[in-house]
C-alpha positions in Angstrom: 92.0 115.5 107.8 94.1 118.5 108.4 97.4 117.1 106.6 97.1 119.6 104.0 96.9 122.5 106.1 100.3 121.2 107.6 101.9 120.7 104.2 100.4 124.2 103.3 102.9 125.7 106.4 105.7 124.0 105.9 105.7 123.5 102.4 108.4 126.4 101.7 110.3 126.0 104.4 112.9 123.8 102.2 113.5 122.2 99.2 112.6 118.9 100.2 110.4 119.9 102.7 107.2 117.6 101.9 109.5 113.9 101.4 110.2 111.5 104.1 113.4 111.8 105.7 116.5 110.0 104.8 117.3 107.1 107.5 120.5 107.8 109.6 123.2 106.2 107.7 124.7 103.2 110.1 128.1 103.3 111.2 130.4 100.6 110.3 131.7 98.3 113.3 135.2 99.5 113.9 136.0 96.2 114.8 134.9 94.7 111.3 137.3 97.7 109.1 141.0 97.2 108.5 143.0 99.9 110.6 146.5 100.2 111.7 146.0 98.9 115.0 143.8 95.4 114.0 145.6 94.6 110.4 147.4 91.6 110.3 151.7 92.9 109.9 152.9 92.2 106.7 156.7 90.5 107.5 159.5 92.7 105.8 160.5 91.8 102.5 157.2 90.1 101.5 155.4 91.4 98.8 151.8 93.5 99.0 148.9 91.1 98.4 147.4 92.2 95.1 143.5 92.4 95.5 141.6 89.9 93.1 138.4 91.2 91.0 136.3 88.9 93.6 138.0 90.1 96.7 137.0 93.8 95.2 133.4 92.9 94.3 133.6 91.7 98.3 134.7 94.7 99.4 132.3 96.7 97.3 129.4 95.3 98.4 130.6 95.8 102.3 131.3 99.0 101.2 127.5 99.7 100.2 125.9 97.8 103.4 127.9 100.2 105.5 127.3 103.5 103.6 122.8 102.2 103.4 120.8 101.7 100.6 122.4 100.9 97.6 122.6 104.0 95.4 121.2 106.3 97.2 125.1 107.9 97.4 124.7 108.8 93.7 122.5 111.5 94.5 123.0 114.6 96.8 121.2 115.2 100.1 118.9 117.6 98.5 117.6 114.2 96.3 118.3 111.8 99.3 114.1 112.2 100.4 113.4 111.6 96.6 115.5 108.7 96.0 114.5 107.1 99.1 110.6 107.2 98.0 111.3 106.3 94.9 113.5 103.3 95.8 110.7 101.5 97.9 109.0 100.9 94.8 111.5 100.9 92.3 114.5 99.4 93.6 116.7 99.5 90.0 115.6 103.1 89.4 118.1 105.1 87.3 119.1 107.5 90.5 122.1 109.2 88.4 119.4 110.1 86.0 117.1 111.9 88.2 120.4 113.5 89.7 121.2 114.7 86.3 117.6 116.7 85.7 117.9 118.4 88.9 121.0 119.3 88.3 120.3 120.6 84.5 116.8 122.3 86.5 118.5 124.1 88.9 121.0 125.5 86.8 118.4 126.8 84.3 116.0 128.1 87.1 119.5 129.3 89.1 118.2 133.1 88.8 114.7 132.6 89.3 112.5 132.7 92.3 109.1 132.0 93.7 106.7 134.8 95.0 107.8 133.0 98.9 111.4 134.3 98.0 112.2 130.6 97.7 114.7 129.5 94.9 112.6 128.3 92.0 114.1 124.9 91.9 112.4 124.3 95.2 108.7 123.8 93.1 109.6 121.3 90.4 111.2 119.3 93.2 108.4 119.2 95.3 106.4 118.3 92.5 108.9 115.6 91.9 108.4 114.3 95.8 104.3 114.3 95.3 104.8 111.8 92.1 107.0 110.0 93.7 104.7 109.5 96.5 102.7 108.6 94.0 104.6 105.6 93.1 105.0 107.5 89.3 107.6 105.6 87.6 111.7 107.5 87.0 110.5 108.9 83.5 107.9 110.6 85.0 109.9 112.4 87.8 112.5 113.6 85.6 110.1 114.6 83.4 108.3 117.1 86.9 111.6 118.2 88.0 112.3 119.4 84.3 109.0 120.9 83.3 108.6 124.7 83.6 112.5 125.1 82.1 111.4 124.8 78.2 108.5 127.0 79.2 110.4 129.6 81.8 114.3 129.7 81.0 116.1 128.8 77.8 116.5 125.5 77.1 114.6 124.5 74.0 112.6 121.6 73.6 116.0 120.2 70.9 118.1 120.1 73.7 115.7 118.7 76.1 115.2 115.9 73.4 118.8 115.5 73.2 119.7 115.4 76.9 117.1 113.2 78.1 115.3 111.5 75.6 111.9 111.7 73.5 109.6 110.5 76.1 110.8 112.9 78.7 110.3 115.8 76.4 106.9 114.9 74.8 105.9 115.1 78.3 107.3 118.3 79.0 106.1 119.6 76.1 102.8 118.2 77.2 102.5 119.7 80.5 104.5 123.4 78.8 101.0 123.4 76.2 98.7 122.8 78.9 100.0 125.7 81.4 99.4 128.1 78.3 96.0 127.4 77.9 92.7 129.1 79.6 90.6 126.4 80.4 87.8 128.2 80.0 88.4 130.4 76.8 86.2 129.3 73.8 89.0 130.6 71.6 91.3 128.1 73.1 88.9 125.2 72.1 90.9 123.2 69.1 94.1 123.7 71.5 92.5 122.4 74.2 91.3 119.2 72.2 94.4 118.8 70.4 96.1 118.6 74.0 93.6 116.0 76.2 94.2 113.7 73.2 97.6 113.6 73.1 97.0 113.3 77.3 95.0 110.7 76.2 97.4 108.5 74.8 100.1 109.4 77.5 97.9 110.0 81.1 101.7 110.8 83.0 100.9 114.6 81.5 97.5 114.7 83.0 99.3 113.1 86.2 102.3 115.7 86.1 99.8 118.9 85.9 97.7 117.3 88.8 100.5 117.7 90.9 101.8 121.0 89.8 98.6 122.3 90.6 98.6 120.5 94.1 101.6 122.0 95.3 100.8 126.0 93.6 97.5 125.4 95.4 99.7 124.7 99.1 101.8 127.7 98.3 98.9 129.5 97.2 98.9 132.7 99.9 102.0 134.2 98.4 100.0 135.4 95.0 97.3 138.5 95.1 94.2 137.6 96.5 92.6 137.6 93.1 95.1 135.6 91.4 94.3 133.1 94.6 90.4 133.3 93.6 90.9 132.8 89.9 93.0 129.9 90.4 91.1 128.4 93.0 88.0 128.4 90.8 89.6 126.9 87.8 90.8 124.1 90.3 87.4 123.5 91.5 86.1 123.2 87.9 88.6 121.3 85.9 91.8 120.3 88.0 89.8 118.8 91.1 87.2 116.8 88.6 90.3 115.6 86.4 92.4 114.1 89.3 88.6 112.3 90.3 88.4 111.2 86.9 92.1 109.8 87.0 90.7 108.2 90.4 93.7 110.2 92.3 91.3 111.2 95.7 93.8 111.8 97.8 95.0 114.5 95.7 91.3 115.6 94.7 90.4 116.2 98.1 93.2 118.5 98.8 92.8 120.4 95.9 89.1 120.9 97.0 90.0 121.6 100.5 92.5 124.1 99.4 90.5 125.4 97.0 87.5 126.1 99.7 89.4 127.9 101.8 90.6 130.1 99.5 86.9 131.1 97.7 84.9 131.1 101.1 87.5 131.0 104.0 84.8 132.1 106.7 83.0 128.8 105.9 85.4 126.9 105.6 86.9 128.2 108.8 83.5 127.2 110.4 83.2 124.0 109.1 86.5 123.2 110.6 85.5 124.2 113.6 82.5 122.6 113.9 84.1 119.1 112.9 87.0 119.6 115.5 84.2 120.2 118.0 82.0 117.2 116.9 85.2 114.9 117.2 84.8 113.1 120.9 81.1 112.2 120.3 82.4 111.3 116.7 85.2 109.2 118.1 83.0 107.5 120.4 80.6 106.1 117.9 82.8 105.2 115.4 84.4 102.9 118.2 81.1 101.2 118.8 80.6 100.6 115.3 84.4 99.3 114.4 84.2 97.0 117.3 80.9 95.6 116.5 82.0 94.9 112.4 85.3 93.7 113.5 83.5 91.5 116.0 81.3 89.9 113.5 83.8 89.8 110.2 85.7 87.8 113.0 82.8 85.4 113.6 82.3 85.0 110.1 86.3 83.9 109.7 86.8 87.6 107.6 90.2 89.1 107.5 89.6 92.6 106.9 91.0 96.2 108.5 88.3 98.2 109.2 89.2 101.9 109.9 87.3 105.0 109.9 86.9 107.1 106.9 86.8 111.1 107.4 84.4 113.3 105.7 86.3 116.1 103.6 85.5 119.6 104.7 84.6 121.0 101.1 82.1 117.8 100.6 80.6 118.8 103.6 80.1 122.5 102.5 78.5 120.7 99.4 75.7 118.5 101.3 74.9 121.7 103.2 74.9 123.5 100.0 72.9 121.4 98.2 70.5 119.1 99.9 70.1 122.4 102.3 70.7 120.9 105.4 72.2 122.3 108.5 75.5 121.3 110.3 73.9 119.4 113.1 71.6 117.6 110.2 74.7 115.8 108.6 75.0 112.4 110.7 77.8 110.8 108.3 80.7 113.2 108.8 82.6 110.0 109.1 82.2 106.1 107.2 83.7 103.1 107.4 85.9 101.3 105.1 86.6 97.6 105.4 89.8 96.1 103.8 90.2 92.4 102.5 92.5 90.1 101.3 90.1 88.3 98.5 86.8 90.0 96.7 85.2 87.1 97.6 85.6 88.1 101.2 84.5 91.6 100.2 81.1 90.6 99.0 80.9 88.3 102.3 82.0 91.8 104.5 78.7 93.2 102.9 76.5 90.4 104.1 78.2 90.9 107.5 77.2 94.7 107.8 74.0 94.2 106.1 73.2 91.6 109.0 74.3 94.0 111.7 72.3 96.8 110.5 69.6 97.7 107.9 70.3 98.8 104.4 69.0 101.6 102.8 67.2 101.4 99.9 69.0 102.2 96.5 72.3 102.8 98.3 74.4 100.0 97.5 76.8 100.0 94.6 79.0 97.3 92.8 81.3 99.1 91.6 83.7 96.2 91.4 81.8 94.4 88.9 81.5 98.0 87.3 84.3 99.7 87.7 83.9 103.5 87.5 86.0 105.3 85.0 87.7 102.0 84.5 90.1 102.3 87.5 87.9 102.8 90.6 86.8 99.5 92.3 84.7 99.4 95.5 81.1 98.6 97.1 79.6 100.9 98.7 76.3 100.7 100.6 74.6 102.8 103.4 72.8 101.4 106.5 70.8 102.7 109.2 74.1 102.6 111.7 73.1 102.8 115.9 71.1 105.4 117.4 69.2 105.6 113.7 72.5 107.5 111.9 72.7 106.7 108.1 76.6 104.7 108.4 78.3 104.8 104.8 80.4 101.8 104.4 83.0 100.8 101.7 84.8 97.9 101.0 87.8 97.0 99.0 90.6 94.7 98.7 94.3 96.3 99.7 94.8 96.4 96.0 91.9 98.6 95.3 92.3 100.5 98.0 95.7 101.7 96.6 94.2 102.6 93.3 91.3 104.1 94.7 93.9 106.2 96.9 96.0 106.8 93.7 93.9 105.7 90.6 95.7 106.2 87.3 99.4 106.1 89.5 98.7 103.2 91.4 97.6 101.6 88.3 100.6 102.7 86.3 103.0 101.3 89.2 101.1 98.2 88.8 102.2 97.3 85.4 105.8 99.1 85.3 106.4 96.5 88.4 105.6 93.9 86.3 107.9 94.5 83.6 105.6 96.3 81.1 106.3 99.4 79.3 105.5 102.5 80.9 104.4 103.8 77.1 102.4 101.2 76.1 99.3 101.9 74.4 97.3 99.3 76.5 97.1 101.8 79.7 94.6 103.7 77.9 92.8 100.5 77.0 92.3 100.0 80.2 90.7 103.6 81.1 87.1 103.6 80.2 87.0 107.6 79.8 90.6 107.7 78.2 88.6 105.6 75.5 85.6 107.8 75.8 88.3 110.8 74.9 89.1 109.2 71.6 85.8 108.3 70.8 84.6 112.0 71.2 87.4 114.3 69.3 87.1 111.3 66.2 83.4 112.4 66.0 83.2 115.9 66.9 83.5 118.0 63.8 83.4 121.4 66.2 85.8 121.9 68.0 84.2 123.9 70.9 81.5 121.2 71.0 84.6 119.0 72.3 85.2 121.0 74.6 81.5 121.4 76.0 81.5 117.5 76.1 84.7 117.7 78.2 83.8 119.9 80.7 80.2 118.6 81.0 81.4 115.0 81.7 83.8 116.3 84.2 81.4 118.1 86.3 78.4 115.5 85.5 77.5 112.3 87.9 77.6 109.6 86.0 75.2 106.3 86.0 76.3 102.8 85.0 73.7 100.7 82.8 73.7 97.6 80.6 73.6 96.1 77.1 71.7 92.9 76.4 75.6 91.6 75.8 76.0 92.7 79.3 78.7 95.0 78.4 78.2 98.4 80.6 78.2 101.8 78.7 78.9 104.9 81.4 76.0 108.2 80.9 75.5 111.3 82.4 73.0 111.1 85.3 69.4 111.5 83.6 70.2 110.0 80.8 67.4 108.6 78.4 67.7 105.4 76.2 68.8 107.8 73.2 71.4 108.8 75.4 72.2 105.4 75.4 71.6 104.4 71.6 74.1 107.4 70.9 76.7 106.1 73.0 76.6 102.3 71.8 77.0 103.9 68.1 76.0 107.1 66.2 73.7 104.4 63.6 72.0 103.0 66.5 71.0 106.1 67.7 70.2 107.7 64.3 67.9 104.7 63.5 66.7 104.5 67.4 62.0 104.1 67.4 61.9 102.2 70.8 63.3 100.8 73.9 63.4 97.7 76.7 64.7 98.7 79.8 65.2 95.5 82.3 62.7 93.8 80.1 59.9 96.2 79.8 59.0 98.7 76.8 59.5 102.2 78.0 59.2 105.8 76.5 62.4 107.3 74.9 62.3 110.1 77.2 62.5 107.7 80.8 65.1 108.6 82.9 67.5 105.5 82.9 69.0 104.6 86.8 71.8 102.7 87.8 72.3 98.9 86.8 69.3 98.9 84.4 69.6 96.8 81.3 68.6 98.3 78.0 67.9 97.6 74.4 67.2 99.4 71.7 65.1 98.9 69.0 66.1 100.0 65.6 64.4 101.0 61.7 65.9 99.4 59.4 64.2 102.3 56.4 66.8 103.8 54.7 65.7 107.4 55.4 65.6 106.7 59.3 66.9 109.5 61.3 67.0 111.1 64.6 63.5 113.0 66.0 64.0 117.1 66.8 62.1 116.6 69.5 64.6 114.6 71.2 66.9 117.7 72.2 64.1 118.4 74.6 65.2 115.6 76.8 68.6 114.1 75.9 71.7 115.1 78.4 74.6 113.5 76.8 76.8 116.2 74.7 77.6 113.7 72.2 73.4 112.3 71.6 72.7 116.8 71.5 75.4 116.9 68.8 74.6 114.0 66.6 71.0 115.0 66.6 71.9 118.8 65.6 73.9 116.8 62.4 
């Protein structure tokens, strides 16, 4: 829970300072290497044996078990924690390659230096070391370790073109547009736009500025205290949200974390507190609980991990915040979360827990038959746990568990490792919003109405509902079924007199909940068009500005 409090400390201390360590290199067995003393005596007179091509390839390969992994001696140390990452999922990764950018980074960023006093080089690295933790494919991390030097020293975009390659610079040049921007400027509004859809089409630039942000925001107490606030805002508005909506939570919770103790440090100091002094009593239940699913799943011939699953501090600030309840009222400082091999075992785990304890109702979500944002996969479900403390459970195969660690990264490493491009076009078919992006800036004629849209679905809960089809369309929470009619096709909600939600004829202005099923019923006059009135209740951006048209 506190990881990112330790990164925070040590994060300047060196360049590599936040990558695993290289392991010791083993020695070679003296008495396995030709020396003087072992080597069989050539007689006088006979001639050196001439090494053949095979007896070379031997040797090489000797040469490589003794000296460790294989290519990691094409780096230098200061890559050695970077190629070592990076190798565990990539084994054929281009090492010389990533040696080259940092080489070509550090020499344009030799002069400069961060507000710690730290040589400049030191931040696109460890932005490098966060991607690569990531499991972000090569492109990507020569792409981090080059990406303030078109904006900050000067080596044109050309060069960088010509050096390393079109992909690397369009996203350079993606991340360069994007750190010139005020998120929150109207003025900036076609900019903005112009930039999430190229994103769009290419997530690695949303991916790169995530972790930029991550590590300014650990290095964060070297700037003014209101350059701090500013930033930590803007983090908590459109970074944090972004990395959710990429499914990255790891990363989002740090960034909220971090951002909380910058904007409200006495809190946040308390809330810390108050957790570390809640920790036995927490420990103590969560054992109970653990052994008693792990028990049962057992029974049941399950083969799951279940593991506890920590409350962030900042979502606690939030349920204290907004439901209004006090420290000592929040019972679920800390889930569960069951791991399986099959889904089919995941959908048996929630019988087990359900058996064990009692549901609550409306608490349960299958978000595995509806994935959220396209990438997240999970059930979750809530239960009245022992001693009549609402449990929060969730449960996931491995595999979902690393994209709901990682989202949009996990799910990139998935199909580089299996051979597909890393460009391809078919990533963003596979991110619901990423599609939803496309859809918008096609059919928004203004651009600040884009933006609205943006930053409202970014902040906005989000409910999961049903065509007749059974095809699932994603709404803001509150959503109506013109809401809906809007988002299955501007027509359809132009020509939109009445509704059937699971069956049943309701009034256009019903709030629509999770998992309903809903059809629309449509004029077919040719002067049909949207009702005025229904800006008094729709929520959607995109239903509010088709029915201003």
């Amino acid at each position: 829970m506190t990881q990112h409090l330790e990164k925070a400390n040590a994060e300047q201390s060196s360049a590599g300072a936040d990558a695993t360590p290289v392991p010791a290199v083993p020695q070679p067995n003296p008495a396995q290497v030709p020396t003087p003393r072992n080597m069989p005596m050539r007689q006088p007179g006979t001639p050196a044996a001439v090494p053949t091509s095979a007896s070379r390839r031997v040797r090489a390969r000797l040469a490589r078990r003794m000296t460790g992994q294989r290519g990691i001696a094409a780096v230098k140390p200061v890559l050695e924690p970077l190629a070592t990452v990076h190798r565990e999922l990539y084994p054929k990764a281009n090492l010389q390659l990533l040696q080259r950018a940092f080489d070509v980074a550090d020499d344009k960023h030799s002069h400069q230096f961060r507000k710690s006093g730290d040589p400049y080089i030191t931040h696109p690295l460890a932005v490098a070391n966060i991607l690569a933790e990531l499991g972000m494919d090569t492109t990507t991390l020569v792409a981090a370790l080059l990406h303030d030097t078109v904006e900050d020293t000067g080596y044109s975009l050309e060069e960088l073109t010509r050096d390393f390659g079109s992909e690397v610079a369009h996203l350079v040049d993606g991340v360069t547009k994007l750190d010139k921007v005020n998120l929150g400027a109207a003025a900036e509004a076609e900019t903005i736009r112009k930039m999430i859809i190229a994103m769009a089409r290419d997530p690695r630039v949303l991916v790169i500025k995530v972790a930029d942000r991550l590590h300014n925001m650990r290095t964060m107490r070297f700037l003014p205290p209101e350059k701090q606030a500013k930033k930590a805002r803007e983090t908590l508005e459109v970074i944090a949200p972004l990395a959710h909506r990429l499914g990255m939570a790891t990363v989002k919770w740090e960034l909220e974390d971090l951002a909380f103790a910058i904007l409200h440090p006495k809190k946040y100091d308390e809330i810390v507190r108050l957790v570390a002094d809640r920790a036995p009593s927490r420990d103590t239940y969560l054992a109970k609980v653990r052994a008693e699913i792990v028990n049962t799943l057992a029974a049941s011939r399950i083969n799951a991990i279940v593991e506890g699953r920590p409350k962030h501090y900042w979502s606690i600030y939030q349920k204290m915040i907004v439901k209004g309840k006090d420290f000592d009222d929040i019972h679920d400082l800390v889930g569960i979360r069951i791991l399986c091999d099959e889904v089919r075992d995941c959908y048996a785990a929630v019988g087990v827990v359900h058996s064990l304890w009692q549901p609550m109702a409306g608490r349960f979500k299958d978000y595995i038959a509806q994935p959220r944002y396209g990438v997240y996969q999970s059930l979750h479900t809530t239960v009245v746990g022992p001693d009549g403390k609402p449990l929060e459970v969730q449960i996931r195969t491995q595999d979902m568990h690393r994209t709901a660690e990682f989202g949009i990264a996990a799910h990139w490493r998935y199909k580089e490792t299996r051979g597909k491009h890393s460009g391809d076009s078919t990533e963003v078919d596979d991110m619901a919003w990423m599609r939803q992006l496309l859809d918008w800036q096609r059919e928004a004629a203004d651009p600040a109405e884009f933006l609205e849209s943006l930053r409202f679905d970014l902040k906005s809960p989000e409910i999961f509902v049903f065509t007749p089809k059974g095809d699932v369309i994603t709404l803001p929470q509150k959503s109506t079924p013109v809401d809906f009619a809007y988002a299955v096709h501007t027509e359809v909600g132009h020509r939109c007199i009445g509704a059937r939600v699971n069956g049943r004829l309701v009034a256009l202005e019903r709030q629509l909940e999770n998992g309903e099923v809903v059809e629309i019923f449509t004029s077919k006059a040719q002067n049909a068009g949207p009702s005025r009135d229904w800006q008094n209740f729709v929520v959607s951006p995109r239903a509010k500005a088709k029915i201003r048209q």
